[in-house]
C-alpha positions in Angstrom: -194.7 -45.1 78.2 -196.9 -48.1 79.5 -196.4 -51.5 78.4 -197.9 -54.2 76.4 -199.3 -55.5 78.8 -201.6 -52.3 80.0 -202.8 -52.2 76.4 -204.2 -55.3 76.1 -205.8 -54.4 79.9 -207.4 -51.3 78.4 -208.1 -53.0 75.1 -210.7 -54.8 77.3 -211.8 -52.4 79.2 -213.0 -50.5 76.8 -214.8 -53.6 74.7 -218.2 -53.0 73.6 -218.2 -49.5 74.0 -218.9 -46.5 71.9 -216.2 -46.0 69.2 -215.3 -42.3 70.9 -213.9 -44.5 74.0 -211.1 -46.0 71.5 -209.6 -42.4 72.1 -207.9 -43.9 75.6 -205.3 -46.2 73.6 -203.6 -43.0 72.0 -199.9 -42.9 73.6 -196.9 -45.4 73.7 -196.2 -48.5 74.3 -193.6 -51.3 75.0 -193.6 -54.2 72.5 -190.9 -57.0 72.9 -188.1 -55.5 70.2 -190.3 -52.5 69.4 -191.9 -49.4 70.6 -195.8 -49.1 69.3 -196.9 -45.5 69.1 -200.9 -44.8 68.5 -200.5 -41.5 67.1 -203.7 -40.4 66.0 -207.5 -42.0 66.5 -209.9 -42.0 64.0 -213.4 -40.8 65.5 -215.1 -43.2 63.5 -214.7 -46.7 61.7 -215.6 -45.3 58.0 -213.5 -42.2 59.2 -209.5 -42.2 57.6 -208.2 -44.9 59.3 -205.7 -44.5 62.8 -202.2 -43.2 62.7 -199.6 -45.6 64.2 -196.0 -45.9 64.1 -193.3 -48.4 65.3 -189.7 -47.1 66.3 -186.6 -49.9 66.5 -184.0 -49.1 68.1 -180.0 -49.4 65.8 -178.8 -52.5 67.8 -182.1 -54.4 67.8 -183.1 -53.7 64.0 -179.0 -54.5 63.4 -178.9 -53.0 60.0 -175.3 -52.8 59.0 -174.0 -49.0 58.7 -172.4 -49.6 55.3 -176.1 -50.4 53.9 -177.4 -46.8 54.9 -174.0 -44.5 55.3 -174.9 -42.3 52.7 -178.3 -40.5 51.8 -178.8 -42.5 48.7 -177.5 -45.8 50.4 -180.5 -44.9 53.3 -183.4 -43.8 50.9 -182.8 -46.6 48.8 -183.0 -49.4 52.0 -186.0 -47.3 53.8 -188.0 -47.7 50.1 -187.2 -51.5 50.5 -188.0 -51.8 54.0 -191.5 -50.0 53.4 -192.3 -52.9 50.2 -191.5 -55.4 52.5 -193.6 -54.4 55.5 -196.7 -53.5 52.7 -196.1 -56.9 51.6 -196.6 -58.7 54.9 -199.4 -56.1 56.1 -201.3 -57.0 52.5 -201.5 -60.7 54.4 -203.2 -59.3 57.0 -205.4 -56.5 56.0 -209.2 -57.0 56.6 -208.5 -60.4 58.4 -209.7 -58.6 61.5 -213.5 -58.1 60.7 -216.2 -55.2 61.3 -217.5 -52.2 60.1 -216.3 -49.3 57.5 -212.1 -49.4 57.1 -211.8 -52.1 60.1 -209.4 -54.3 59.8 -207.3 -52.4 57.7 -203.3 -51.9 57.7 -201.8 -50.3 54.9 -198.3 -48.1 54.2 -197.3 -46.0 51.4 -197.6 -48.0 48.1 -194.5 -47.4 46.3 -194.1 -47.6 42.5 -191.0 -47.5 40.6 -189.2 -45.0 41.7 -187.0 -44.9 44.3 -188.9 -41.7 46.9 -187.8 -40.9 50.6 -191.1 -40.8 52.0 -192.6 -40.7 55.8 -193.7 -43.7 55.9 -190.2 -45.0 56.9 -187.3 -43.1 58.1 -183.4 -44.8 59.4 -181.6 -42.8 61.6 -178.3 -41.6 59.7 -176.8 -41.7 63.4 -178.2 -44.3 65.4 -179.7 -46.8 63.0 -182.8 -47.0 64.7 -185.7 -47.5 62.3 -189.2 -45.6 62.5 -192.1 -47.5 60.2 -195.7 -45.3 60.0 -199.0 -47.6 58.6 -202.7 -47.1 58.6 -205.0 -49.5 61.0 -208.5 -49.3 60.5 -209.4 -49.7 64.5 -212.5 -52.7 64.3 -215.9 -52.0 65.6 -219.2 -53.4 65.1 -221.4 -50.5 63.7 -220.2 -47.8 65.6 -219.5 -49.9 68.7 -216.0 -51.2 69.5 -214.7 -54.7 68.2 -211.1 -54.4 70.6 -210.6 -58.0 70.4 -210.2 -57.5 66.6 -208.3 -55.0 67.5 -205.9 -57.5 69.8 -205.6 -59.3 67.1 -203.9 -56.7 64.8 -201.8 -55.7 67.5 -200.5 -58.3 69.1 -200.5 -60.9 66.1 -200.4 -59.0 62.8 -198.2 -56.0 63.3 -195.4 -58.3 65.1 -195.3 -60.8 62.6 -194.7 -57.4 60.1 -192.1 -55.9 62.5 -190.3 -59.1 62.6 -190.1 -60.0 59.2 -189.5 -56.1 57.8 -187.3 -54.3 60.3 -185.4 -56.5 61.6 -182.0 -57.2 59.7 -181.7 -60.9 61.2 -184.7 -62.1 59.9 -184.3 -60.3 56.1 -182.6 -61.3 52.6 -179.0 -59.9 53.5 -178.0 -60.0 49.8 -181.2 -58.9 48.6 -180.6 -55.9 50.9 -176.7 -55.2 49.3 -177.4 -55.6 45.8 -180.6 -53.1 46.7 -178.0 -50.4 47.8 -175.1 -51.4 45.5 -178.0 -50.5 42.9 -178.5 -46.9 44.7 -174.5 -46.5 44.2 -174.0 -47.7 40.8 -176.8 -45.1 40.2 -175.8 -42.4 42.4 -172.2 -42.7 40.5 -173.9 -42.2 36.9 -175.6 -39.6 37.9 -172.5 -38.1 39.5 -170.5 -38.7 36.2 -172.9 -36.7 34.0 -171.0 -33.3 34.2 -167.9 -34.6 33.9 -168.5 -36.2 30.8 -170.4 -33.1 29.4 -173.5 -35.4 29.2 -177.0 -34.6 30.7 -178.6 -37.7 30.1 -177.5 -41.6 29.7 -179.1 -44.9 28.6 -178.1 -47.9 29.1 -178.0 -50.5 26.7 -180.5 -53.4 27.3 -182.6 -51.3 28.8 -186.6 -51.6 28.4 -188.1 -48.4 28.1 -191.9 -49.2 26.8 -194.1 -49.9 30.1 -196.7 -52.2 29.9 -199.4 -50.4 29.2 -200.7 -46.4 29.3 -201.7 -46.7 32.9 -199.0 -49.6 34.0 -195.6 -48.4 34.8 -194.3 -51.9 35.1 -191.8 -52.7 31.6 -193.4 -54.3 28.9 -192.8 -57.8 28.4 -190.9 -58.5 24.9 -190.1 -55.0 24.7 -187.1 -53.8 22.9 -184.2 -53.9 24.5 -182.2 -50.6 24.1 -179.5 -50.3 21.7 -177.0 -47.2 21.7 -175.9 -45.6 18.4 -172.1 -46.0 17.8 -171.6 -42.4 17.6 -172.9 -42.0 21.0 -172.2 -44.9 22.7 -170.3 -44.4 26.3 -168.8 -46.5 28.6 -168.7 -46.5 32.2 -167.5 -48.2 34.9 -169.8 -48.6 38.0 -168.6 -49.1 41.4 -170.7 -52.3 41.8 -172.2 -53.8 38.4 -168.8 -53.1 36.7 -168.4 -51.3 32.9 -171.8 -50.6 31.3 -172.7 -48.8 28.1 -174.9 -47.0 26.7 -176.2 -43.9 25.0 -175.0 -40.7 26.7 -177.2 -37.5 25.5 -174.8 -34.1 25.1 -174.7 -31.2 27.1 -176.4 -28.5 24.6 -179.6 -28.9 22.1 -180.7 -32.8 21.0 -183.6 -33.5 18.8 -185.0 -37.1 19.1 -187.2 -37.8 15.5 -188.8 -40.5 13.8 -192.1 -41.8 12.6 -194.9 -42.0 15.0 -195.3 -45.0 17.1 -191.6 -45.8 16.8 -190.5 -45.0 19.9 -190.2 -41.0 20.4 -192.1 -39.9 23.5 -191.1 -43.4 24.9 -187.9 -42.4 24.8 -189.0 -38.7 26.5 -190.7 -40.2 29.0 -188.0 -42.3 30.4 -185.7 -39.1 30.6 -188.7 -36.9 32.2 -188.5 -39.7 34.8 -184.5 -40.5 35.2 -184.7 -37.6 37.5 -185.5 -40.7 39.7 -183.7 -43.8 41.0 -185.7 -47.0 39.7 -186.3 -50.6 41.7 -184.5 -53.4 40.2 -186.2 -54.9 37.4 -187.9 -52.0 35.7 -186.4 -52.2 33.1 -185.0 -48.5 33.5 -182.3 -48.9 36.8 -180.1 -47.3 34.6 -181.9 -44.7 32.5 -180.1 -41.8 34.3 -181.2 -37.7 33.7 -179.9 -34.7 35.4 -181.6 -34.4 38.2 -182.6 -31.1 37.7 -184.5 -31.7 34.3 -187.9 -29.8 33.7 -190.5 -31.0 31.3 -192.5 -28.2 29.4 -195.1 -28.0 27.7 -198.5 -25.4 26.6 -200.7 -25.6 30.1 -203.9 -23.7 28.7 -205.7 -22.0 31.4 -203.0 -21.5 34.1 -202.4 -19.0 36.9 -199.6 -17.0 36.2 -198.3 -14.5 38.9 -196.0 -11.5 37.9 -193.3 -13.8 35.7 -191.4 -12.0 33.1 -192.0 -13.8 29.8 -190.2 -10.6 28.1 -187.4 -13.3 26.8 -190.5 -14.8 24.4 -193.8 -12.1 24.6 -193.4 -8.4 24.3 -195.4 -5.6 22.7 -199.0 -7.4 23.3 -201.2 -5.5 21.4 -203.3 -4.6 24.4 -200.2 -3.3 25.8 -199.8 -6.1 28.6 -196.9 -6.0 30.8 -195.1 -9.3 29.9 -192.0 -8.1 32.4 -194.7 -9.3 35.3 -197.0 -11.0 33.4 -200.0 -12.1 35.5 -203.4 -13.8 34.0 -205.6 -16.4 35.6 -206.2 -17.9 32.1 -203.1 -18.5 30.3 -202.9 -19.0 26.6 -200.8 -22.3 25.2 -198.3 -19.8 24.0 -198.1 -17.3 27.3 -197.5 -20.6 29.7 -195.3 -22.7 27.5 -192.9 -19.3 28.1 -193.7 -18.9 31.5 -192.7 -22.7 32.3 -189.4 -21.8 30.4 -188.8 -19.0 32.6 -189.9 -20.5 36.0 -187.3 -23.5 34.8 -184.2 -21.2 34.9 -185.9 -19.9 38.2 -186.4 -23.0 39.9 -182.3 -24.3 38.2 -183.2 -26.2 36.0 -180.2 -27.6 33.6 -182.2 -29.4 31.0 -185.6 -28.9 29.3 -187.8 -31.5 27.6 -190.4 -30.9 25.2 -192.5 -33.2 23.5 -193.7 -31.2 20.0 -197.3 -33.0 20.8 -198.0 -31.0 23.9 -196.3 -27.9 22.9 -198.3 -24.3 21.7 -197.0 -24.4 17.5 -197.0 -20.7 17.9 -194.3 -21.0 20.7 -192.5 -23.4 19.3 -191.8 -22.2 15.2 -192.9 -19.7 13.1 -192.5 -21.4 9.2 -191.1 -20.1 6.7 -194.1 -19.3 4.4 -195.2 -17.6 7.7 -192.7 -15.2 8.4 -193.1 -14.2 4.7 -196.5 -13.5 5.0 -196.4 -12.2 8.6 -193.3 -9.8 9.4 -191.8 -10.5 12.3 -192.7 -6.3 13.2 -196.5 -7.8 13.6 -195.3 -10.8 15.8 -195.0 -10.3 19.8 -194.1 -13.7 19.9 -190.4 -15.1 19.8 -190.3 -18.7 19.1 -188.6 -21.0 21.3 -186.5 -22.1 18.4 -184.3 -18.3 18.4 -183.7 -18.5 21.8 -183.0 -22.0 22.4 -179.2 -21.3 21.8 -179.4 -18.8 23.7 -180.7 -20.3 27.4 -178.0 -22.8 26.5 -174.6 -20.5 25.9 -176.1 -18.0 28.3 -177.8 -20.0 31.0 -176.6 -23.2 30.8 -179.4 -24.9 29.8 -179.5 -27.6 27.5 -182.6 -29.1 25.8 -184.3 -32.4 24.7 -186.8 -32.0 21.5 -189.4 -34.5 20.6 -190.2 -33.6 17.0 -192.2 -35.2 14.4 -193.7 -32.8 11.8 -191.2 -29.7 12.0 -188.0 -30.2 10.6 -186.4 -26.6 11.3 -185.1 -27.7 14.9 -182.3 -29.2 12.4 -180.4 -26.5 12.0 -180.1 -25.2 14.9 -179.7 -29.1 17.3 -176.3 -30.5 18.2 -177.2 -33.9 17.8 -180.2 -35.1 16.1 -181.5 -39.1 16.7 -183.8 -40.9 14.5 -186.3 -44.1 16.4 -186.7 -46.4 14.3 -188.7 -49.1 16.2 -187.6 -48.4 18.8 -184.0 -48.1 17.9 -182.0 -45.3 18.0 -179.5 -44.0 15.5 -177.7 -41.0 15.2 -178.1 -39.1 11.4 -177.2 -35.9 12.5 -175.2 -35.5 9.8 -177.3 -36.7 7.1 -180.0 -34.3 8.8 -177.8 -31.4 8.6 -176.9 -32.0 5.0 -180.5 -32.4 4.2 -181.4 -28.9 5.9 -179.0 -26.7 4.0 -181.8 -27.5 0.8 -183.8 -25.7 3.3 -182.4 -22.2 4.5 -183.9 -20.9 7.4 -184.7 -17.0 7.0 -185.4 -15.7 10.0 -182.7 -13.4 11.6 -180.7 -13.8 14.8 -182.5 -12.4 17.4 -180.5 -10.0 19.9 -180.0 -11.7 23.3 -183.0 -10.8 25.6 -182.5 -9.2 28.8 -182.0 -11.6 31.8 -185.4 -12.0 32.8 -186.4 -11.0 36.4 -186.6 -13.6 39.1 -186.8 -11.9 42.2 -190.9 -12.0 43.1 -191.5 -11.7 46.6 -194.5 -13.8 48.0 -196.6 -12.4 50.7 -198.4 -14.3 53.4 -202.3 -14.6 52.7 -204.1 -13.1 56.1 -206.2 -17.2 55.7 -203.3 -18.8 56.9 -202.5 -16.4 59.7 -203.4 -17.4 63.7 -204.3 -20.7 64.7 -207.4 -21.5 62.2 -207.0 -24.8 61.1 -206.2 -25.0 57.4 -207.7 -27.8 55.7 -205.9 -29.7 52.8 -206.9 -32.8 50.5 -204.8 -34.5 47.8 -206.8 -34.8 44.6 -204.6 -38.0 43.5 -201.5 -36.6 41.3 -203.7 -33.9 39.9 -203.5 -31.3 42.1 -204.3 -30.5 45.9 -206.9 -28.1 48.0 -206.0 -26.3 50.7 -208.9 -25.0 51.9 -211.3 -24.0 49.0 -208.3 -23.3 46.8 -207.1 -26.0 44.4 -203.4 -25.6 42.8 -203.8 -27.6 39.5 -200.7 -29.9 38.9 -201.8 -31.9 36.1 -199.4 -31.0 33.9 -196.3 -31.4 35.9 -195.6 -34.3 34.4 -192.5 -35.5 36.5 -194.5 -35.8 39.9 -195.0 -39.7 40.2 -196.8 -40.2 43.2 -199.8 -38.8 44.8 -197.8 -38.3 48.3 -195.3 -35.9 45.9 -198.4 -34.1 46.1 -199.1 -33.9 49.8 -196.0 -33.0 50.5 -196.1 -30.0 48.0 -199.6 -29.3 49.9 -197.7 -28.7 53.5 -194.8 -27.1 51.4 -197.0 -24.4 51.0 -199.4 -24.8 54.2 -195.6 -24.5 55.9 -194.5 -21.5 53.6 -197.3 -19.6 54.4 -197.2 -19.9 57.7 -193.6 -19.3 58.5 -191.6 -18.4 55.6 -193.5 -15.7 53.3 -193.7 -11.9 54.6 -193.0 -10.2 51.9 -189.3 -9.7 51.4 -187.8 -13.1 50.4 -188.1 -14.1 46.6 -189.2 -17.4 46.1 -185.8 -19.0 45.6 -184.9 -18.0 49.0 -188.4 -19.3 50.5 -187.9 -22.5 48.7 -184.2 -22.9 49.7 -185.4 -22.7 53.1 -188.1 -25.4 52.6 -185.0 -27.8 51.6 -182.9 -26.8 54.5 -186.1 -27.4 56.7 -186.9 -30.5 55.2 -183.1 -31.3 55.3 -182.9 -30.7 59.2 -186.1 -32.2 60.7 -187.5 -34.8 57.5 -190.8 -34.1 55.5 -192.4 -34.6 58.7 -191.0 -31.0 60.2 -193.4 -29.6 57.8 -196.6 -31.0 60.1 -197.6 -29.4 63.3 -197.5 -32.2 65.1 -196.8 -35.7 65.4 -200.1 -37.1 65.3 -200.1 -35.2 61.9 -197.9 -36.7 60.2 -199.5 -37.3 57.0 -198.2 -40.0 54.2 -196.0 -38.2 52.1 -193.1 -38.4 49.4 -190.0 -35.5 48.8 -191.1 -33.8 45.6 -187.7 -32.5 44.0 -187.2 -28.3 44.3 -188.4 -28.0 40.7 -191.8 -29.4 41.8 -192.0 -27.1 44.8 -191.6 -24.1 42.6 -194.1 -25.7 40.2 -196.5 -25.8 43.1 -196.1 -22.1 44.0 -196.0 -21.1 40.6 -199.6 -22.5 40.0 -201.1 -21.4 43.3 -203.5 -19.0 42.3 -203.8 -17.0 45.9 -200.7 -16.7 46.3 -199.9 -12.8 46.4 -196.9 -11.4 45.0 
């Protein structure tokens, strides 16, 4: 480790010099109250920018152990820690002038939700805090600018450091009522089971966003109000008794006339898998955190799942016990989502009727008269819905605005009505018995099969370098593959995404061969990730790329829609 002191030495050595020379100021350094780490050098000022990282040690960042004792406590602080060094470094960025990205500093722009991400990790044991940004290292054309550089840091970064990892100099209540937020939420979320729910709203809460492509609450929007009939009340650790709507363990069906609040509704649920920042409007919209959201996905890769429980007896006499097709139908990869959702554990399902294949979902009643159920390979969703709940445990959350034959058959039904909720499940299932349904209990299908055992793809094998780029939340490349995750509608941040990317990269490389299934591969992934961070996934420190923990559900999702991968 050298000191400050030899950077700034070097920084002027090197002044004026082609941009390869910058190269030299990769290692470690000694800052007063900090350690600077130049982890990676960009080869050229319009390149991505340089990787650099700043460690504190417990006693000098002085955060107290009560604020980061538990995971949730310690995720929670690190996502406030990162907001509050973005915010200093937005100050700063481009102040320091030249060519291409110079000048830049940047970390992980968080959103909503709560993530645990690279960009900053705390020590369970120590309390020592490590903090990764972006500088765009100055130069003049192509010709280094290292006073520009001095000034980022030697005046910039400090001034960040200071004010964003050091407890003294921070918002100590801020800081408290952040975590006491992560417990009050941890606790509902713990609470669920217990009360047979897998869902809860709280009243007051603001579920329309501002717009389709903010996800910031909506200013004037409707505050929520629980139905009577399903109002529950809890008492949180912190904020004290709350109430709200608690969703039942079993089948729900959420109606109403369009625009009055349906999918809004949905959509906070697909997303109360996650912890949200005070002030969203949703800090207490809490889902099992296991929830999957399905829909049709025309066109998807499909490897060897057994759809049996839905498809059999294709006319072209396709095996649907290890179904495979690299162009799915809405039908085929609505029930292959349903399948790799009990694979992957998940306890709750929801479906929007919008984005779901009508043949999956219902067959009517004029149509089974005029099409026997003897010509039909498909079985709807709606005769084994009961079914994945009493055998499998898996409860689901409907979205329905045209088909009214999900009444028989839901536990609870809720009507929106401007965004209001109300509970007529009663009046619904009085209104249904004018309406028999005549299709016959189905026998239970056989427990599909789960046990597909990846192999390794001979691309990934030696030393070759793989290369991998994140296509936004859409999906990611890994060399001149791309797994499509458009429509895995619960990942919420690009970096989700990256880290799905190495997931695999990781997988490929160290976990696959062939005799694991992919539940053990991906348990393995968690305990990896568990031990060493997302950053175990990267071969090296100077590769630690910007990244955010997707949950196990998106991992399988990932795998599921890798199209090389061999089974």
């Amino acid at each position: 480790m050298q000191s400050s002191a030899e950077l700034k030495t070097l920084l002027n050595r090197i002044d004026h010099r082609g941009y390869p020379a910058y190269k030299d100021t990769k290692g470690t350094y000694q800052f007063p109250g900090y350690i600077l780490s130049i982890d990676h050098v960009q080869g050229d000022p319009f390149a991505s920018p340089s990787k650099v990282s700043v460690r504190v040690g417990g006693r000098t960042a002085g955060f107290p152990k009560e604020l980061y004792r538990e995971d949730h406590q310690r995720i929670a602080l690190q996502d406030e820690l990162t907001r509050q060094f973005g915010r200093r470094a937005e100050q700063f960025a481009f102040k320091a002038k030249g060519s291409g990205k110079s000048g830049l500093i940047s970390v992980s722009r968080c959103g909503q939700e709560v993530l645990e991400r690279t960009a900053c990790r705390i020590d369970p044991k120590s309390g020592g805090v490590v903090l990764r940004m972006e500088i765009g290292f100055p130069a003049n054309g192509r010709t280094i600018n290292a006073r520009e550089l001095e000034k980022i840091l030697f005046d910039f970064v400090p001034e960040c450091v200071k004010h964003a990892l050091f407890y003294k100099n921070m918002d100590a209540k801020r800081l408290r009522a952040i975590v006491d937020l992560a417990e009050d939420q941890h606790y509902i979320r713990e609470m669920l089971p217990k009360l047979g729910l897998c869902a809860f709203v709280a009243d007051g809460s603001i579920l329309p966003r501002e717009s389709g492509i903010s996800a910031r609450p909506m200013k004037g929007g409707v505050a929520f109000r629980s139905p009577d009939e399903l109002k529950v009340e809890l008492d949180l650790p912190h904020r004290g008794k709350i109430t709200g709507m608690g969703i039942r363990m079993g089948i729900t069906l959420i109606v109403g006339g369009g625009y009055h609040g349906k999918s809004t509704l949905l959509k906070a649920l697909e997303l109360g898998v996650y912890d949200h920042i005070a002030g969203d409007g949703r800090e207490y919209v809490i889902t099992d955190d296991t929830a999957m959201k399905i829909r049709a996905e025309d066109g998807r890769s499909i490897q060897k799942t057994d759809i049996s429980m839905f498809i059999n007896d294709l006319p072209n006499g396709k095996d649907t016990v290890k179904f495979c097709t690299e162009d799915a139908s809405g039908s085929t990869s609505q029930a292959a989502n349903v399948v790799e959702s009990i694979e992957a554990g998940a306890s709750l399902l929801l479906i929007d009727e919008d984005t779901s294949a009508t043949n999956f979902m219902i067959r009517d009643e004029l149509m089974q008269r005029v099409i026997h159920r003897d010509m039909e390979p498909i079985t709807p969703f709606i005769d084994r819905i009961r079914e994945l709940y009493e055998n499998y445990g898996t409860s689901t959350v409907i979205v329905a605005g045209s088909s009214g034959s999900y009444f028989h058959i839901a536990d609870t039904i809720i009507q929106m009505d401007r965004y209001v909720p109300k509970d007529i499940t009663a009046y619904a299932k009085k209104e249904a018995e004018n309406f028999p349904m005549i299709s016959a209990p189905e026998e239970p299908a056989a427990k599909p099969d789960l046990g597909r055992c990846p192999r390794p793809d001979k691309a990934f094998r030696g030393n070759d370098r793989i290369k991998m780029k994140t296509l936004g939340k859409e999906g990611v490349m890994i060399n001149r593959d791309t797994i499509d995750l458009r429509y895995v509608e619960q990942i919420t941040d690009s970096e989700q995404v990256t880290a799905l990317g190495y997931c695999v990269r990781y997988a490929q490389k160290h976990l696959l061969d062939g005799r694991k299934d992919l539940r053990q591969i991906v348990a393995e992934l968690e305990q990896t990730i568990e031990k060493g961070t997302l950053a175990a996934l990267c071969e090296s420190t100077s590769s630690i790329s910007c990244m955010a923990r997707p949950r196990r559900q998106e991992i399988f999702a990932c795998f599921n829609r890798c199209r090389n991968l061999k089974i």
